[in-house]
Biopython code that builds the backbone (N, CA, C, O; Angstrom):
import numpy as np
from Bio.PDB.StructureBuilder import StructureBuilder

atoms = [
    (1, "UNK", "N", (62.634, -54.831, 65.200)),
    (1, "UNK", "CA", (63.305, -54.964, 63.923)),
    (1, "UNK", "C", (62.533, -55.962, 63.057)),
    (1, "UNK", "O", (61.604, -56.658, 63.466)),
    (2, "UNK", "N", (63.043, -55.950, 61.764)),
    (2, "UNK", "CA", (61.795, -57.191, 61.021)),
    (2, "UNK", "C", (62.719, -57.474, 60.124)),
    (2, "UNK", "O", (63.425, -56.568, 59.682)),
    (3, "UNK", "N", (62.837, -58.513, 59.791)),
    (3, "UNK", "CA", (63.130, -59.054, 58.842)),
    (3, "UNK", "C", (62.419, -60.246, 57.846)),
    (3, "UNK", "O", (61.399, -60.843, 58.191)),
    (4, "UNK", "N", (63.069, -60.473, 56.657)),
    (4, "UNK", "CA", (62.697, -61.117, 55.359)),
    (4, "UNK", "C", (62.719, -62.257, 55.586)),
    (4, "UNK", "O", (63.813, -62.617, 56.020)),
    (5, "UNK", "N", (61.669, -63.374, 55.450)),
    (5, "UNK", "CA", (61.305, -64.693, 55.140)),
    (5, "UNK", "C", (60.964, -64.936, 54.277)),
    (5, "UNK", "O", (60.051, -64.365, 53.680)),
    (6, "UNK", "N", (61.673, -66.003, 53.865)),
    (6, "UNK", "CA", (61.371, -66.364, 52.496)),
    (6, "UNK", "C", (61.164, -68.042, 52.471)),
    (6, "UNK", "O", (62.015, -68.851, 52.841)),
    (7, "UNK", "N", (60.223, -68.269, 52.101)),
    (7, "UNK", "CA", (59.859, -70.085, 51.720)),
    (7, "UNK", "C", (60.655, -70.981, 50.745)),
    (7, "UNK", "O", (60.629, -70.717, 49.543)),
    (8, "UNK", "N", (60.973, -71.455, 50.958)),
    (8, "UNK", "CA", (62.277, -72.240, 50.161)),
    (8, "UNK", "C", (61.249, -72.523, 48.916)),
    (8, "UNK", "O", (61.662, -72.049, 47.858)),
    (9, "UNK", "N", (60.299, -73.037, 48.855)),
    (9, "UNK", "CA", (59.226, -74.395, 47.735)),
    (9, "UNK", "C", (59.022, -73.205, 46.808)),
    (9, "UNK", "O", (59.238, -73.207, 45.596)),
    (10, "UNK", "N", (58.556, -72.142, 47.575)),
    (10, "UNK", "CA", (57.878, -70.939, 46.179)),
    (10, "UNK", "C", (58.788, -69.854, 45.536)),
    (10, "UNK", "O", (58.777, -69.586, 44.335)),
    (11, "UNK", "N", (60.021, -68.926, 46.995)),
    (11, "UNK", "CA", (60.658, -67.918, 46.438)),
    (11, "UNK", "C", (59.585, -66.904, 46.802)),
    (11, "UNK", "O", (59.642, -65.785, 46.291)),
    (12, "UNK", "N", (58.455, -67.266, 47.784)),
    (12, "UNK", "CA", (57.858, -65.852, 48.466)),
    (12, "UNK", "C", (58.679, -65.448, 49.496)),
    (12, "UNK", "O", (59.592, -66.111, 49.989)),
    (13, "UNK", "N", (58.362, -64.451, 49.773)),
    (13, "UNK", "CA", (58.880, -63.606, 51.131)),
    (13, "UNK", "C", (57.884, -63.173, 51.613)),
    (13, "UNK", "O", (56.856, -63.358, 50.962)),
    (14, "UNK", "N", (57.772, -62.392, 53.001)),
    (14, "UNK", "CA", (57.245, -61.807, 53.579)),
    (14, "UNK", "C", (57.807, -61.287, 55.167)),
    (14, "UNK", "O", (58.331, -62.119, 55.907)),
    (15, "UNK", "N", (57.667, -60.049, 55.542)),
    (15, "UNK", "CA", (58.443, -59.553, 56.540)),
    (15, "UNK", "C", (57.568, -59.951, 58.025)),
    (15, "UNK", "O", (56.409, -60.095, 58.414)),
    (16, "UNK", "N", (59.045, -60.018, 58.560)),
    (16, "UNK", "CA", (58.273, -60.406, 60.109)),
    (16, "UNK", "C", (58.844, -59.546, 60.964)),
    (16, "UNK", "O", (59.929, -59.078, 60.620)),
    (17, "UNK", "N", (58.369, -59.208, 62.029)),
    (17, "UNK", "CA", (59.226, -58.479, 63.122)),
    (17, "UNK", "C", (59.782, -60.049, 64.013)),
    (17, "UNK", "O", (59.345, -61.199, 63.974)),
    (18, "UNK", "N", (61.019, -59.359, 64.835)),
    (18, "UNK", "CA", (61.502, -60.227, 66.302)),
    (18, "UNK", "C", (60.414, -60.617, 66.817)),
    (18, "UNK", "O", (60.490, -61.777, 67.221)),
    (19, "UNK", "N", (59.085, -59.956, 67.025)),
    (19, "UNK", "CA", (58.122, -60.349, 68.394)),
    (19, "UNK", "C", (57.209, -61.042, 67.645)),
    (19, "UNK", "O", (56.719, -62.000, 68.242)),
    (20, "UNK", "N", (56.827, -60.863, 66.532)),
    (20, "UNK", "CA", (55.908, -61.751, 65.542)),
    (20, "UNK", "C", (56.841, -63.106, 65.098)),
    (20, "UNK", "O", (57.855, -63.271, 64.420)),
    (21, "UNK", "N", (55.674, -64.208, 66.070)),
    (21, "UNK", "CA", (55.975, -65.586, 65.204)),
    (21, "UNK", "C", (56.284, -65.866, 64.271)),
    (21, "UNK", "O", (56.997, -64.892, 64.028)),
    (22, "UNK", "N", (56.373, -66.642, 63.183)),
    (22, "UNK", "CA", (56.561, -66.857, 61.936)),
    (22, "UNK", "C", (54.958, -67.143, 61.128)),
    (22, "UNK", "O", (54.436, -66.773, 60.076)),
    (23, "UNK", "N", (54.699, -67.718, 61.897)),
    (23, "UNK", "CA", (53.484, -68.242, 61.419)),
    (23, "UNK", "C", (52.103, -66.482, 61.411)),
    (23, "UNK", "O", (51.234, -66.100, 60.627)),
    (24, "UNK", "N", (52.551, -66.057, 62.483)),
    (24, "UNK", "CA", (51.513, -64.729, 62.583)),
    (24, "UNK", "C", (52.375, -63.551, 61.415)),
    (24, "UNK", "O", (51.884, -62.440, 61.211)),
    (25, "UNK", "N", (53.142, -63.812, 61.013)),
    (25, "UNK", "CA", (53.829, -62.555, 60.224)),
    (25, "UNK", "C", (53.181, -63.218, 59.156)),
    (25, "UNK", "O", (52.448, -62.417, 58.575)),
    (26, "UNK", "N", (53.134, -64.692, 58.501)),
    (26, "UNK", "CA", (52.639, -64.896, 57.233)),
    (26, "UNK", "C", (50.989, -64.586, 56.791)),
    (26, "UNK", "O", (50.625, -64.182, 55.686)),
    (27, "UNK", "N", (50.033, -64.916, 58.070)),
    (27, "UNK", "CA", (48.871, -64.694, 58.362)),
    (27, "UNK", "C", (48.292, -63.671, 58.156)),
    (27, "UNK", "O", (47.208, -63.549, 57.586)),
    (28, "UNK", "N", (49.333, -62.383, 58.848)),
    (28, "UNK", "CA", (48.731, -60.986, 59.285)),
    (28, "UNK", "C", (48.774, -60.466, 57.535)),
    (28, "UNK", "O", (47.995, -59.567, 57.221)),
    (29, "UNK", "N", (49.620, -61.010, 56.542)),
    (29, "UNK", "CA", (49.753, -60.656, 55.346)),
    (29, "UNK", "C", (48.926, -61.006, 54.224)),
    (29, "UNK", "O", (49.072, -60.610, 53.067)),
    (30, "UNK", "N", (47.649, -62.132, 54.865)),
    (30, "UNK", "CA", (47.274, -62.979, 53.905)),
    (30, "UNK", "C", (47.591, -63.998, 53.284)),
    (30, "UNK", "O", (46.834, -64.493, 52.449)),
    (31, "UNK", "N", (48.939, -64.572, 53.619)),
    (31, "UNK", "CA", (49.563, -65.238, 52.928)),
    (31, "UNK", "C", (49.423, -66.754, 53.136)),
    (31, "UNK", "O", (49.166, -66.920, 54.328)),
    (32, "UNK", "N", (49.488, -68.093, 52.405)),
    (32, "UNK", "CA", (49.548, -69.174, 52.563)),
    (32, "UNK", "C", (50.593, -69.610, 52.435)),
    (32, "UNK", "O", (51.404, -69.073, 51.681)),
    (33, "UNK", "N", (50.822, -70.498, 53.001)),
    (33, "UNK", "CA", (52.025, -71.746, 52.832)),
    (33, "UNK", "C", (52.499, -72.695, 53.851)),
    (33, "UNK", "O", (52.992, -73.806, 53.655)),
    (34, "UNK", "N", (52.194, -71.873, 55.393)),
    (34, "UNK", "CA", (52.489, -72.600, 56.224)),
    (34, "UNK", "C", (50.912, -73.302, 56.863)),
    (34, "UNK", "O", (49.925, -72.614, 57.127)),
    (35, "UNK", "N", (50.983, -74.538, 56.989)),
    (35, "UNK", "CA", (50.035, -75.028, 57.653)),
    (35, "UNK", "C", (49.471, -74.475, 58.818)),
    (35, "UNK", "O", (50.306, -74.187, 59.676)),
    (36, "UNK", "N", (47.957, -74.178, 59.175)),
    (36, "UNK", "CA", (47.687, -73.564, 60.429)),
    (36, "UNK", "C", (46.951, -74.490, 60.977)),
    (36, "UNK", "O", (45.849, -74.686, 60.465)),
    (37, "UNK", "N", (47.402, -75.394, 62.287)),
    (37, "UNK", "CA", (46.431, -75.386, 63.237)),
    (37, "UNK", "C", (46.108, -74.765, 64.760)),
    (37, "UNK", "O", (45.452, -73.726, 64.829)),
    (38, "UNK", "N", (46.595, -75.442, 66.013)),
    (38, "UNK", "CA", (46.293, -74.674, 67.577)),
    (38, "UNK", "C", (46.748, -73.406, 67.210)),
    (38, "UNK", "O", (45.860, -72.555, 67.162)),
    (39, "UNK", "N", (47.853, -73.047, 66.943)),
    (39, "UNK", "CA", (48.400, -71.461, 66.966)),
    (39, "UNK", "C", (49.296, -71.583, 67.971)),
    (39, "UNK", "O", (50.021, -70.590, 68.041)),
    (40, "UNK", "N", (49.598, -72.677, 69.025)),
    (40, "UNK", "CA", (49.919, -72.525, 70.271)),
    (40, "UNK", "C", (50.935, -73.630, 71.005)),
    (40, "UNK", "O", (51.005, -73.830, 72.218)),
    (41, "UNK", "N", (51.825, -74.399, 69.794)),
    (41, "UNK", "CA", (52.491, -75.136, 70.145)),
    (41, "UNK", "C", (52.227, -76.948, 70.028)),
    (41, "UNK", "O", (53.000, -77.906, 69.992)),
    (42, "UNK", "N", (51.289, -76.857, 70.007)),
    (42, "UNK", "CA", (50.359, -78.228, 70.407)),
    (42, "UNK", "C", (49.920, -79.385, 69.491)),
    (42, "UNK", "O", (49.683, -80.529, 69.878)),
    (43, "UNK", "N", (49.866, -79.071, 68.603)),
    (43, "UNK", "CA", (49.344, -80.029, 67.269)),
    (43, "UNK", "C", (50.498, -80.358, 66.210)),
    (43, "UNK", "O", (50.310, -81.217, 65.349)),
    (44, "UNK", "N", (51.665, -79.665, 66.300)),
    (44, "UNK", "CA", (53.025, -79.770, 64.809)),
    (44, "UNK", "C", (52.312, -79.730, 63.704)),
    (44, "UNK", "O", (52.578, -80.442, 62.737)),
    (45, "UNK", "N", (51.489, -79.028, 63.727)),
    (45, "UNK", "CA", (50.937, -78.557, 62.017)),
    (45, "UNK", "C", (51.759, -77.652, 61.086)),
    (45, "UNK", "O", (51.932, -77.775, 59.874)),
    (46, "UNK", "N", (52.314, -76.534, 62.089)),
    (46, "UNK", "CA", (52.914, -75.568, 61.078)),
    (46, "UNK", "C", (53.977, -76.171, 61.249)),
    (46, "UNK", "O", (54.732, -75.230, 61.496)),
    (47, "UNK", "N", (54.782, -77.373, 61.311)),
    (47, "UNK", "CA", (56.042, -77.748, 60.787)),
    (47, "UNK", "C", (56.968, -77.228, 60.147)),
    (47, "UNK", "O", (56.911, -77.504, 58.949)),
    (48, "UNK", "N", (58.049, -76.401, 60.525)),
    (48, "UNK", "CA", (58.970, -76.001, 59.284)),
    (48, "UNK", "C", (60.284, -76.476, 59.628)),
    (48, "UNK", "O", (60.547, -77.004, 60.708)),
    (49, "UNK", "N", (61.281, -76.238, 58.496)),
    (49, "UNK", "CA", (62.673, -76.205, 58.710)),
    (49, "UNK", "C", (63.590, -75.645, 57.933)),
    (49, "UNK", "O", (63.944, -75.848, 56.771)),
    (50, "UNK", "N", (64.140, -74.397, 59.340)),
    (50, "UNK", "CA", (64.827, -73.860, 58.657)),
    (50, "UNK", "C", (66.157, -73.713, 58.157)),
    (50, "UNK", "O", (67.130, -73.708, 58.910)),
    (51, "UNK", "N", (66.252, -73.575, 56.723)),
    (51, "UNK", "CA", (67.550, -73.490, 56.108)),
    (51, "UNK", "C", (68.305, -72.528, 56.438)),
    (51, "UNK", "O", (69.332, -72.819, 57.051)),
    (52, "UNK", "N", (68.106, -71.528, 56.222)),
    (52, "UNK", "CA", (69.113, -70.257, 56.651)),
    (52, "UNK", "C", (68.725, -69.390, 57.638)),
    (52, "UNK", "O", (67.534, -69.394, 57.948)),
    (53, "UNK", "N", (69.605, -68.524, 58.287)),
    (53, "UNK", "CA", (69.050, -67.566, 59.170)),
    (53, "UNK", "C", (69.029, -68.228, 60.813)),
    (53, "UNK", "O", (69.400, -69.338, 61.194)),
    (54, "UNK", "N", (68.435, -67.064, 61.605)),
    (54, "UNK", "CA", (68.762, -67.614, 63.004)),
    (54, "UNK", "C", (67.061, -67.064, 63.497)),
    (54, "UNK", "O", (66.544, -66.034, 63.063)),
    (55, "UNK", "N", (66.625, -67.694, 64.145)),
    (55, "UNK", "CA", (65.559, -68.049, 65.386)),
    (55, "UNK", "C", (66.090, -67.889, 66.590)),
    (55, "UNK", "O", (67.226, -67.714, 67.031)),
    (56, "UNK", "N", (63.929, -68.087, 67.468)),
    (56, "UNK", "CA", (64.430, -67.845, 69.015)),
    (56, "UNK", "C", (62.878, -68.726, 68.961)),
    (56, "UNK", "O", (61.908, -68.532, 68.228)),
    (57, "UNK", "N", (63.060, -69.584, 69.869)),
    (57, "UNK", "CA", (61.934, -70.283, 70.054)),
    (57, "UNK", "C", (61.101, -70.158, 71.304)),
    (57, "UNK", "O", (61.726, -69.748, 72.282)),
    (58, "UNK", "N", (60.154, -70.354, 71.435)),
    (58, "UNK", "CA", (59.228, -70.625, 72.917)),
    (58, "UNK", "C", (58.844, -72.481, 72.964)),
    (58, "UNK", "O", (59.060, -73.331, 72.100)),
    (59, "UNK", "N", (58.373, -72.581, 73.982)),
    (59, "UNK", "CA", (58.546, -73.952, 74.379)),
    (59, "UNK", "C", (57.581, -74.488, 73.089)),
    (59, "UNK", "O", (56.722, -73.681, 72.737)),
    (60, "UNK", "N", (57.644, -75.847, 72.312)),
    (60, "UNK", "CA", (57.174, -76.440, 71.883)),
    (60, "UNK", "C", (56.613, -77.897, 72.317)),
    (60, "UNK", "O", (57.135, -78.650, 73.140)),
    (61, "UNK", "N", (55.815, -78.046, 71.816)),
    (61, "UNK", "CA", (55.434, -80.264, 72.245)),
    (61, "UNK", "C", (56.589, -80.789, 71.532)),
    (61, "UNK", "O", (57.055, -80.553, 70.417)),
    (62, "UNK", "N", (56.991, -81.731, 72.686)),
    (62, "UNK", "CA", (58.156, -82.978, 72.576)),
    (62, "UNK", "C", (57.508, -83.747, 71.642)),
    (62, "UNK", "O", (58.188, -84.420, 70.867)),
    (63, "UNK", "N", (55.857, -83.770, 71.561)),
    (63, "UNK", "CA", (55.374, -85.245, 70.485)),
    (63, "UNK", "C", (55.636, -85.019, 69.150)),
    (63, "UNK", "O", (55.769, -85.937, 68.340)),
    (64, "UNK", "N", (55.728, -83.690, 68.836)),
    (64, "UNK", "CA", (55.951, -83.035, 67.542)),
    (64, "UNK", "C", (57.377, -82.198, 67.292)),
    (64, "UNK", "O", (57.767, -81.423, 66.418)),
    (65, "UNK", "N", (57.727, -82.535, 68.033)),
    (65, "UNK", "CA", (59.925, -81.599, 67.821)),
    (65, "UNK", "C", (60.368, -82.224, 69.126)),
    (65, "UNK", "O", (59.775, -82.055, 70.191)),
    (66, "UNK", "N", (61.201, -82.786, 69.001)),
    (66, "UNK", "CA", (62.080, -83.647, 69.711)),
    (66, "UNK", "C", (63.329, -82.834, 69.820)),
    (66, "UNK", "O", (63.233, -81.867, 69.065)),
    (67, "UNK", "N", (64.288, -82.848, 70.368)),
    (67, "UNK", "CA", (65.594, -81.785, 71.266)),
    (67, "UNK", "C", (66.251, -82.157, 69.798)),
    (67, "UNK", "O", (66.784, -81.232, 69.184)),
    (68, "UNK", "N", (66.230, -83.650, 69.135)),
    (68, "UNK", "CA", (67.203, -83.444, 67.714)),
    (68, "UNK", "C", (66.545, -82.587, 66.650)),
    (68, "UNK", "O", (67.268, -81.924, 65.906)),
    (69, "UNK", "N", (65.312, -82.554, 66.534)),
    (69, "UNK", "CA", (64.806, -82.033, 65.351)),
    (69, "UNK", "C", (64.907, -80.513, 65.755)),
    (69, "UNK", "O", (65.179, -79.701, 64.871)),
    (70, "UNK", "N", (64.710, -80.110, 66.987)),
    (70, "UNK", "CA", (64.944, -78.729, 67.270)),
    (70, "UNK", "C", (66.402, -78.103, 67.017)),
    (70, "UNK", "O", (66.451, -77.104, 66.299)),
    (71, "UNK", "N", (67.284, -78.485, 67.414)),
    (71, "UNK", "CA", (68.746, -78.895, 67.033)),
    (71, "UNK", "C", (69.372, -78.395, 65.650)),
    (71, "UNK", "O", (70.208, -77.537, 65.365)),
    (72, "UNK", "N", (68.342, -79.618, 64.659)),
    (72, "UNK", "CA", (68.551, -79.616, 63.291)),
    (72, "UNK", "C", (68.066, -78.527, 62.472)),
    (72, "UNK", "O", (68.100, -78.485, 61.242)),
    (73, "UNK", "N", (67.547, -77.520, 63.377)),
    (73, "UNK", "CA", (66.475, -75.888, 62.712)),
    (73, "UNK", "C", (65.031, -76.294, 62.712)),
    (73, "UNK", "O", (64.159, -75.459, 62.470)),
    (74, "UNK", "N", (64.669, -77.883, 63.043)),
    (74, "UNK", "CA", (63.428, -78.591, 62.920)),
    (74, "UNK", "C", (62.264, -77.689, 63.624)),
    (74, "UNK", "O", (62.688, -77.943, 64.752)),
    (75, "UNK", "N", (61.120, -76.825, 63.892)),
    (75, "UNK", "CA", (60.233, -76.283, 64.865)),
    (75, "UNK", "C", (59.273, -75.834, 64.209)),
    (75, "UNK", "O", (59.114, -75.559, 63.020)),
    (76, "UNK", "N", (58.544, -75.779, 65.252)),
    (76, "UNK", "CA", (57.177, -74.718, 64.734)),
    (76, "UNK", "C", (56.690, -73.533, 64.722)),
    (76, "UNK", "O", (56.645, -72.864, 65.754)),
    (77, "UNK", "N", (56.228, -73.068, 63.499)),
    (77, "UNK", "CA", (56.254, -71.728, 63.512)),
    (77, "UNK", "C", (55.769, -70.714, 63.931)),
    (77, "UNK", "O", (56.120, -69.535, 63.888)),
    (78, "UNK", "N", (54.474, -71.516, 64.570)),
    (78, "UNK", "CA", (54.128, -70.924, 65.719)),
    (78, "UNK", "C", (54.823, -70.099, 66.813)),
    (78, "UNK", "O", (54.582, -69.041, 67.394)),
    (79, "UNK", "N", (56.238, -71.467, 66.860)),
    (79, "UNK", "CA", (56.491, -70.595, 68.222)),
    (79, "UNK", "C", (58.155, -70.446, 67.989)),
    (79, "UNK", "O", (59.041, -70.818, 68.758)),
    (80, "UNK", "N", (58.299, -69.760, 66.637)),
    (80, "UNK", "CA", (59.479, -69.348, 66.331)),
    (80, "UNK", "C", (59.494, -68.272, 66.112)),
    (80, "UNK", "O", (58.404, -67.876, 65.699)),
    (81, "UNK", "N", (60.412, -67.364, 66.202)),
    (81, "UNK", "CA", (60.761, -65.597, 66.046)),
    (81, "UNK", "C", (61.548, -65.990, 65.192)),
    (81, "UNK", "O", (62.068, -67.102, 65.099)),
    (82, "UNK", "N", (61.690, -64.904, 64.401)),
    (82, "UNK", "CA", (63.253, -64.226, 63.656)),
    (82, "UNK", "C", (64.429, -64.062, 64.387)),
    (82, "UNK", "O", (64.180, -63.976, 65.590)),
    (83, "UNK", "N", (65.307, -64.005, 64.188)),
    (83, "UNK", "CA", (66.554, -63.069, 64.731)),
    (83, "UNK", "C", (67.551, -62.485, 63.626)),
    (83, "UNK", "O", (68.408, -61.611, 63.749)),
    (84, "UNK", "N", (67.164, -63.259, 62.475)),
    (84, "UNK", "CA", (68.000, -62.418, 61.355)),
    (84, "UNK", "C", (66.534, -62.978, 60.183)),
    (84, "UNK", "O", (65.478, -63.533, 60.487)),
    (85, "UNK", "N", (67.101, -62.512, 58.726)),
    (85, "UNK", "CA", (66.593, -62.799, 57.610)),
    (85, "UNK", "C", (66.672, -64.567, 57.564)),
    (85, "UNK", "O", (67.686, -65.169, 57.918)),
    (86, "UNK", "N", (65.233, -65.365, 56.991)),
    (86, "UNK", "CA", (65.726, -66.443, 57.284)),
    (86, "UNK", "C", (64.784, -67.163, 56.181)),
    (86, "UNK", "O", (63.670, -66.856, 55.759)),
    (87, "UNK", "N", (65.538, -68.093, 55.916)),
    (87, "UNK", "CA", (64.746, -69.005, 54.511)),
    (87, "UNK", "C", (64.072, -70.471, 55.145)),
    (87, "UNK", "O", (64.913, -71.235, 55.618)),
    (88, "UNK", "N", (62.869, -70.855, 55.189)),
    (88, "UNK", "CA", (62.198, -71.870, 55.666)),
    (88, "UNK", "C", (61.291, -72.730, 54.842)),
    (88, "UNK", "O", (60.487, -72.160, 54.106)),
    (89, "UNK", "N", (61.334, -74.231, 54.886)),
    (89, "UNK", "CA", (60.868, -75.077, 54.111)),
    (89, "UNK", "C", (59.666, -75.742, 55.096)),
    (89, "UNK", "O", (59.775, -76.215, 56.227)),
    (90, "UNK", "N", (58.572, -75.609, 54.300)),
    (90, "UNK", "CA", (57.355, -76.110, 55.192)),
    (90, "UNK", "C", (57.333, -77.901, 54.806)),
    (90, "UNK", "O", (57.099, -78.408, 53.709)),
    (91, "UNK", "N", (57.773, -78.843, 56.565)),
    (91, "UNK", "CA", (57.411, -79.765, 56.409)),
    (91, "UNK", "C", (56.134, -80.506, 57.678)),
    (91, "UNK", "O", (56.176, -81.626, 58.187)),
    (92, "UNK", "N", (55.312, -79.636, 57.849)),
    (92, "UNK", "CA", (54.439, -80.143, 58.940)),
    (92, "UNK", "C", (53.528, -80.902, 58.254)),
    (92, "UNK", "O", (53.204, -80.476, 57.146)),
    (93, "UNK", "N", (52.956, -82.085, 58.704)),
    (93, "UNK", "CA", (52.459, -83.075, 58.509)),
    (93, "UNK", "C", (51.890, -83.200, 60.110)),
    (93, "UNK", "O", (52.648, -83.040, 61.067)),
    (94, "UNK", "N", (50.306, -83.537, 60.271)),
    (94, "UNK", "CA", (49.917, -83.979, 61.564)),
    (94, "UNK", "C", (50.601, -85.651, 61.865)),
    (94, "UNK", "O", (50.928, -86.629, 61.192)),
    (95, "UNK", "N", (50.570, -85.309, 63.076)),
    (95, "UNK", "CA", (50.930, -86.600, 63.394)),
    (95, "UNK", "C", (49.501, -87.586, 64.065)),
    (95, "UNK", "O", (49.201, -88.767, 63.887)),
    (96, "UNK", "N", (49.004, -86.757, 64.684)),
    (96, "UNK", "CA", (47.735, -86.994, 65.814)),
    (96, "UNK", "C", (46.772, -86.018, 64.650)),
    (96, "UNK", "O", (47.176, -85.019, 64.054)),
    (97, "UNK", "N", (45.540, -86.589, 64.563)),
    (97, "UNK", "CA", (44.258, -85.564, 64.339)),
    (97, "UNK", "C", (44.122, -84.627, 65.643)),
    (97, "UNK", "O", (43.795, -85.057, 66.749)),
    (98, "UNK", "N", (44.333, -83.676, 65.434)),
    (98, "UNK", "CA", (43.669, -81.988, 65.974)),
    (98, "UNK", "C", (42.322, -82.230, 66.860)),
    (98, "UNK", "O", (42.369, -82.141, 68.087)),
    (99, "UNK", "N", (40.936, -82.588, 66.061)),
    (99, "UNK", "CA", (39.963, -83.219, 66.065)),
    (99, "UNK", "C", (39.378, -84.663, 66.044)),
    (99, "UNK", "O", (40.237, -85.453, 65.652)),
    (100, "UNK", "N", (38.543, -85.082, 66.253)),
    (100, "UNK", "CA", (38.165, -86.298, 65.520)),
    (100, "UNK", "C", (36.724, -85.942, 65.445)),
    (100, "UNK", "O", (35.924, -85.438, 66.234)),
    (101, "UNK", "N", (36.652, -86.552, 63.738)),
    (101, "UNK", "CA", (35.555, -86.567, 62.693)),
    (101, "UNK", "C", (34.614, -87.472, 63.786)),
    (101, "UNK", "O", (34.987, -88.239, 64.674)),
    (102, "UNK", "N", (33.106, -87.033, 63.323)),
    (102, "UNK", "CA", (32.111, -87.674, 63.990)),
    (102, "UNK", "C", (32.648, -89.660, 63.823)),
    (102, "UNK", "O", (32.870, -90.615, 64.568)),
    (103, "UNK", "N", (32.633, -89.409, 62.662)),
    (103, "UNK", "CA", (32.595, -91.034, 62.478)),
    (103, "UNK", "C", (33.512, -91.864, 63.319)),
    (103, "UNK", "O", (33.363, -92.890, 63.982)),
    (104, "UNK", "N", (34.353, -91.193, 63.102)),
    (104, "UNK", "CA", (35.872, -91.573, 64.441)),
    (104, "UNK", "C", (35.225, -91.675, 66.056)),
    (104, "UNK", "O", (35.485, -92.580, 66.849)),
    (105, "UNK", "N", (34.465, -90.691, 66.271)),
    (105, "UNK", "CA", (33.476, -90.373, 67.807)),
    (105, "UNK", "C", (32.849, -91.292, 67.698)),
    (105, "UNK", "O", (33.138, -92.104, 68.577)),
    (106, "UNK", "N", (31.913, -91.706, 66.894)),
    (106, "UNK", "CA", (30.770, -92.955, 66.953)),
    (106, "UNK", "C", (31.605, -93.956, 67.251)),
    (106, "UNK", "O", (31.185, -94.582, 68.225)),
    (107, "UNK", "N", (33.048, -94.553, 66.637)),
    (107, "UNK", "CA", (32.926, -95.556, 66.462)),
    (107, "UNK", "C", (33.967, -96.111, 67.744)),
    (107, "UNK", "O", (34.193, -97.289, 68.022)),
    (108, "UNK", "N", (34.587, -94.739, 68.510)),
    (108, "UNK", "CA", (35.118, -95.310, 69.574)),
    (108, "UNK", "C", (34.222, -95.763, 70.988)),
    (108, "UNK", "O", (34.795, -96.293, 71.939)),
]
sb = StructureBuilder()
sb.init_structure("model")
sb.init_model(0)
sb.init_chain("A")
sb.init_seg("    ")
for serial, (resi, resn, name, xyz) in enumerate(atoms, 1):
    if name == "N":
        sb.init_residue(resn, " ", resi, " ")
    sb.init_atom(name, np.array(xyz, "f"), 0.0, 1.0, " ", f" {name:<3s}", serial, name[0])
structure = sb.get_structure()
């Protein structure tokens, strides 16, 4: 089944199926808005939270969604499904660099 996502900040949509992430339904469309980094749980880059609608999650990092923020609709979109039509506000912010820049490498 698929349903309508829509980004709270812009008033885009774009359709996702149940088995497509959130983050791979916006991707597979071309679309921007949600932050991309691992793809895989690990970094809280694609940060969202959702306002309306219902989810199904796969395991996420505790360093980046904590049992309250998960709770609160807080997760990543990576590793969130649909389960109905659902409206989501992108707040991912790294917490940890992904990488570290050479200069960061030299200087540890």
């Amino acid at each position: 089944m698929r349903y309508t996502v829509t980004l709270a900040e812009t008033g885009e949509t774009y359709p996702c199926g149940e088995t497509e992430n959130l983050l791979e339904g916006m991707l597979r469309l071309g679309k921007k808005g949600i932050p991309v980094g691992c793809r895989g749980g690990g970094c809280g880059v694609c940060k969202i939270e959702v306002v309306s609608g219902n989810i199904t999650t796969k395991v996420m990092s505790r360093d980046h969604v904590s049992e309250e923020d998960q709770a609160a609709g807080r997760v990543l979109a990576c590793r969130a499904f649909p389960a109905s039509d659902i409206t989501l506000r992108v707040i991912g912010l790294m917490k940890k660099n992904v990488c570290r820049t050479k200069t960061q490498a030299l200087a540890a």
